[in-house]
N, C-alpha and C positions, 0 to 999 in steps of 0.2 A: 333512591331511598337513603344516601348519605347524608349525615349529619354534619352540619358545620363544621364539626371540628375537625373532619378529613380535611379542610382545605388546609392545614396545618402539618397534616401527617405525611408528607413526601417522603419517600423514602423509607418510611418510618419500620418500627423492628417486627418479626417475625417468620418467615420459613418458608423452604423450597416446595417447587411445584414436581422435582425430578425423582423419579422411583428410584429404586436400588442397581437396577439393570439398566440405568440409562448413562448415555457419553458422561454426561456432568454432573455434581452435584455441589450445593452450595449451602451456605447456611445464614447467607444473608437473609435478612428476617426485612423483607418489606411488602407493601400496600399495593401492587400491581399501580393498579388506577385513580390512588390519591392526586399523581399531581393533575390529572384531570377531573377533580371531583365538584369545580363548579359547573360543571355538565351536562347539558340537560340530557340523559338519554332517551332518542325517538322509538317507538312504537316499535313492535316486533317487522313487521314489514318495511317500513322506511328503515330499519337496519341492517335487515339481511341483505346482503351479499354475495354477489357468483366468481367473485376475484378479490383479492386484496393483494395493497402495496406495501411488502416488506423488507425491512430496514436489516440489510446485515450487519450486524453490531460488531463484526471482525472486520469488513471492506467497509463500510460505510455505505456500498452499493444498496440503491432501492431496486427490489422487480419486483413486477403486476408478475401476481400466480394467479393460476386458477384456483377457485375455491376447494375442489376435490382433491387435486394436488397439496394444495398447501395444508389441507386436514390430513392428510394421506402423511404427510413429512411428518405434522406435530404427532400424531399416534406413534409412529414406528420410532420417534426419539424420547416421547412421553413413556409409553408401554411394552412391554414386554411383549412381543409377536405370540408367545406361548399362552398367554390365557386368553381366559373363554371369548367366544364369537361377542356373546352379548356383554361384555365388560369393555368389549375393543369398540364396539357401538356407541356405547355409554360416554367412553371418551372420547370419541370423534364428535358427538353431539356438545358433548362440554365445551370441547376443543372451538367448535365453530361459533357455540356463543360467545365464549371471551373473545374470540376474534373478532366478530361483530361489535361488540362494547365498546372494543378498543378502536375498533375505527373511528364511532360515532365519537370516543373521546378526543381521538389525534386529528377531528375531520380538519382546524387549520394548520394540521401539519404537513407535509411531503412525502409521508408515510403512514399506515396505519397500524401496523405493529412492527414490533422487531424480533429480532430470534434472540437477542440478549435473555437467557433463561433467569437470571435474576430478577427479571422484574415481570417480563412477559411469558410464553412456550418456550420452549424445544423447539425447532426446527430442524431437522436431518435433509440434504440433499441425496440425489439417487445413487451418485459416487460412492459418497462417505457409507453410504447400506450395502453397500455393494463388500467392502474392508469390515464392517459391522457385522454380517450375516453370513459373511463368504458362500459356500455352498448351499444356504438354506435361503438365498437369497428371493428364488422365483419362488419358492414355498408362499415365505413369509410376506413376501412382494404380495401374492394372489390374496390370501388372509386379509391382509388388512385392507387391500383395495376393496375386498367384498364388502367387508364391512361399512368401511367409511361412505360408499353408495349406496348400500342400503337404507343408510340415515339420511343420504341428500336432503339438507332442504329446513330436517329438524333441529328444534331452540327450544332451549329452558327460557320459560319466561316467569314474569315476575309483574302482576296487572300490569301485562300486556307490553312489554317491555323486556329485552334480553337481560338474565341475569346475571351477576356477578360469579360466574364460576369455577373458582378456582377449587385447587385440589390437591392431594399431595399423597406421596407413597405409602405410608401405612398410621394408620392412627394409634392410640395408645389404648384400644378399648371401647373408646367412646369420643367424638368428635370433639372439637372445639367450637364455641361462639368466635366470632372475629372482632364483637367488641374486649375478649381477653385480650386477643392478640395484638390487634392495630388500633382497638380506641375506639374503633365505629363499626354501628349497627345494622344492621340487616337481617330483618326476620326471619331469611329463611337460611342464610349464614349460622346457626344454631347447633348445640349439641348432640349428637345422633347415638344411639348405640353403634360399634360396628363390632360386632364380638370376634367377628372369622380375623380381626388382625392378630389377635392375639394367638393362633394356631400359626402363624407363618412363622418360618425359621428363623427371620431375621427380625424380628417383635423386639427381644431383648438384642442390648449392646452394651459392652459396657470398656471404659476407660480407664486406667488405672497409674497413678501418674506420683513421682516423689514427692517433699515438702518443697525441695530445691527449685521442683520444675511447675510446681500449683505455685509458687512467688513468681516465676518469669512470667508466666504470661498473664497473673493478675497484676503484673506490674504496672504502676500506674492508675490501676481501678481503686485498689485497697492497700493496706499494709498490715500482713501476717505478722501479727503480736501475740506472746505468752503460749500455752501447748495447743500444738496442732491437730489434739483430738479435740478440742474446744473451740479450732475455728468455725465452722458448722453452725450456727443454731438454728433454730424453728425458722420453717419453710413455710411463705402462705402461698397453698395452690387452690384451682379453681377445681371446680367439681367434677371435671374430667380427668382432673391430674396434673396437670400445666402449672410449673412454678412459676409464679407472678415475681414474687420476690422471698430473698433469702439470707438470714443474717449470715454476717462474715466478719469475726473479731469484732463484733457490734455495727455494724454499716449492713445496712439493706442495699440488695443489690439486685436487678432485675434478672429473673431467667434467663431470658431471650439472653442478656450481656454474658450469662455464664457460658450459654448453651455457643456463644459467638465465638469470648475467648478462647474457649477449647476445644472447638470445631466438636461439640456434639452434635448426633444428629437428630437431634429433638430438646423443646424445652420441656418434656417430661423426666426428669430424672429424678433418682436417691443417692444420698454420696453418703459413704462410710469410709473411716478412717483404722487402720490397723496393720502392724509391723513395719509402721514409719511411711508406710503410704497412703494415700486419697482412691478410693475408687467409685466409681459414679456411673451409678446401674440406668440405661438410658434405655425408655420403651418410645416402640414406634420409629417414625423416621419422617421428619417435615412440620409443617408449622399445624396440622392436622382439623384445619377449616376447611372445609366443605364436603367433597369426594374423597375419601379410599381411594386410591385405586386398586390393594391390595382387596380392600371390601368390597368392592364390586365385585373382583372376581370371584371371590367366595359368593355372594348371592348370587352370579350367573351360576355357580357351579351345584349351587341348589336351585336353582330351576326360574331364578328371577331373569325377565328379558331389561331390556337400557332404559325403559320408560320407569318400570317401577326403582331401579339404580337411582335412577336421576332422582326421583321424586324423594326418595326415602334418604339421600343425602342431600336435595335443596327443598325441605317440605314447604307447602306453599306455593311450589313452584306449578307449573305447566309442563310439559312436553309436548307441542304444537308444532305440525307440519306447514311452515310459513312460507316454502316457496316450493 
C-alpha cells in the first residue's frame, strides 16, 4: 500500500522504534522500508518464515536464526521483561511481522534484516541478557520465551499481506498517521487514541537550554536575530500534537529537524522562553506511529489480550495464525 513517493523517501525523517528501558536509543527520524518500497510484498503465507538471516550492523557478520529465537532477542531488547504477558505477545507478533516484510523487501539481498536499530529492531544476544538482567535473568528468560511461543506462527496482516508494523515507546496521547511523519500512506498506519501513555511517568520530558547553547546547535539551520523571547513563533501541528513545522526568527523549520538537533525525544513538543532561557516541554517518546508499546501494556493491564492490541493500534489489520 505505498505510494510512489516512498520511492523518494530513504531514509527519510522521523522516530525510534526503542522504549525507555531499552540498550539504545536514537532519534533518527527514518522510514524502516522506503528503500525498499518498490516491492511487491507477497501473500501472508509465502512470507512467513521459521528463520531469518540477520545482518549484524556492528560485525558485519550475517546468521540464519531461528524464528522463535530471533523474536525472543527483538522482545527482550524491544520491551521491558516487566510488563504484561499479553503486551509481550503483542510485541512478539509485531516483531515477527516486520521481520517478515523486511525479508520479502531484502529478498535480493544476503540478509533479511539487520539489528541496526535505526532503521530496523533491537536485536539482544543471550550474552549481552545475561549483563542486562543479571540475576533476573532465568526469570525474565522463561517470561518472554512463553510469550513469544505462544504467538508462534501469528501476523498482522493487511488484505492478506504482512503489515507494516512499526512501533514506538510511548505516544503523546493519541497516535500518529505516518503520512505526518514520513510522507506515505497506510490505512491502518493511522491515528489512534492511546490515553494510558499519558499516566506513565515518563509521558512528559522536558529540556531546558541557554540562548548561547539553542545558537550552537541551530547553527547552521537558522540565525538567531533580535530578542530571544521572540524567536519562537506559531507552531503548525497535526492533530495528535506533532509539530510539522515551526517559525524560528521568521524561517519555518521542521519538527522532526528541531526534535534531531536537540536530541529530543519526540516531535511533540512546546518550548517557552524565560529568565534568559528556552525550555521545551516534550510528550511521549518516539516517532509515535503505529503501536504504544507503553499502550499496550496499559490495555493488557485492563484486561485487553495481543489480538485486540494489535488491532486497536493497526485498525484494518488481521491478526491471523499463518503457519
Amino acid at each position: 500500500m505505498k505510494k510512489t513517493l516512498c520511492i523518494a523517501l530513504v531514509l527519510f525523517s522521523a522516530m525510534l522504534l526503542i522504549p525507555l528501558t531499552s540498550l539504545k536509543t536514537t532519534v533518527t527520524d527514518t522510514l524502516p522500508t522506503s528503500a525498499a518500497a518498490a516491492v511487491k510484498i507477497p501473500k501472508a503465507k509465502n512470507a512467513a518464515s521459521d528463520k531469518f538471516k540477520v545482518l549484524n550492523s556492528d560485525t558485519g557478520e550475517v546468521t540464519e536464526i531461528k524464528a522463535e529465537d530471533y523474536i525472543f532477542g527483538v522482545v527482550a531488547a524491544e520491551m521491558p521483561a516487566l510488563y504484561s504477558e499479553e503486551a509481550l505477545k503483542a510485541q512478539a507478533v509485531a516483531a515477527y511481522t516486520y521481520a517478515c516484510r523486511r525479508r520479502a523487501e531484502n529478498s535480493a539481498k544476503t540478509y533479511d534484516i539487520t539489528t541496526d536499530y535505526t532503521t530496523d529492531q533491537s536485536y539482544i544476544s543471550s550474552d549481552a541478557l545475561k549483563e542486562k538482567w543479571g540475576e533476573n535473568t532465568d526469570k525474565y528468560t522463561e517470561k518472554i520465551r512463553s510469550a513469544v511461543e505462544s504467538v508462534s506462527g501469528y501476523m498482522v496482516t493487511y488484505e492478506g499481506s504482512p503489515a507494516l508494523t512499526v512501533y514506538h515507546a510511548i505516544s503523546a496521547g493519541r497516535t500518529e498517521t505516518a503520512e505526518n511523519v514520513w510522507g506515505c500512506s497506510y490505512p491502518y498506519l493511522c491515528a489512534v487514541d492511546s490515553p494510558g501513555d499519558k499516566l506513565s511517568p515518563d509521558y512528559i520530558s522536558a529540556l531546558t537550554i541557554s540562548r548561547d547553547e539553542l545558537a550552537s546547535k541551530l547553527d547552521g539551520t537558522v540565525s538567531l536575530t533580535g530578542e530571544p523571547s521572540e524567536y519562537f513563533g506559531k507552531a503548525e501541528k497535526t492533530d495528535s500534537g506533532m509539530v510539522k513545522e515551526i517559525l524560528i526568527c521568521g524561517e519555518s523549520i521542521r519538527g522532526a529537524k528541531i526534535r534531531s538537533l536537540l536530541n529530543l525525544r519526540s516531535s511533540f513538543f512546546d518550548v517557552q522562553y524565560s529568565d534568559g532561557s528556552f525550555t521545551f516541554t516534550v510528550y511521549g517518546y518516539g516517532h509515535g506511529v503505529g503501536m504504544s508499546q507503553n499502550g499496550a501494556n496499559y490495555m493488557a493491564k485492563q484486561g485487553s489480550d495481543f489480538k485486540e492490541i494489535l488491532t486497536t493500534y493497526y485498525p484494518g489489520c488481521k491478526v491471523e495464525k499463518i503457519k
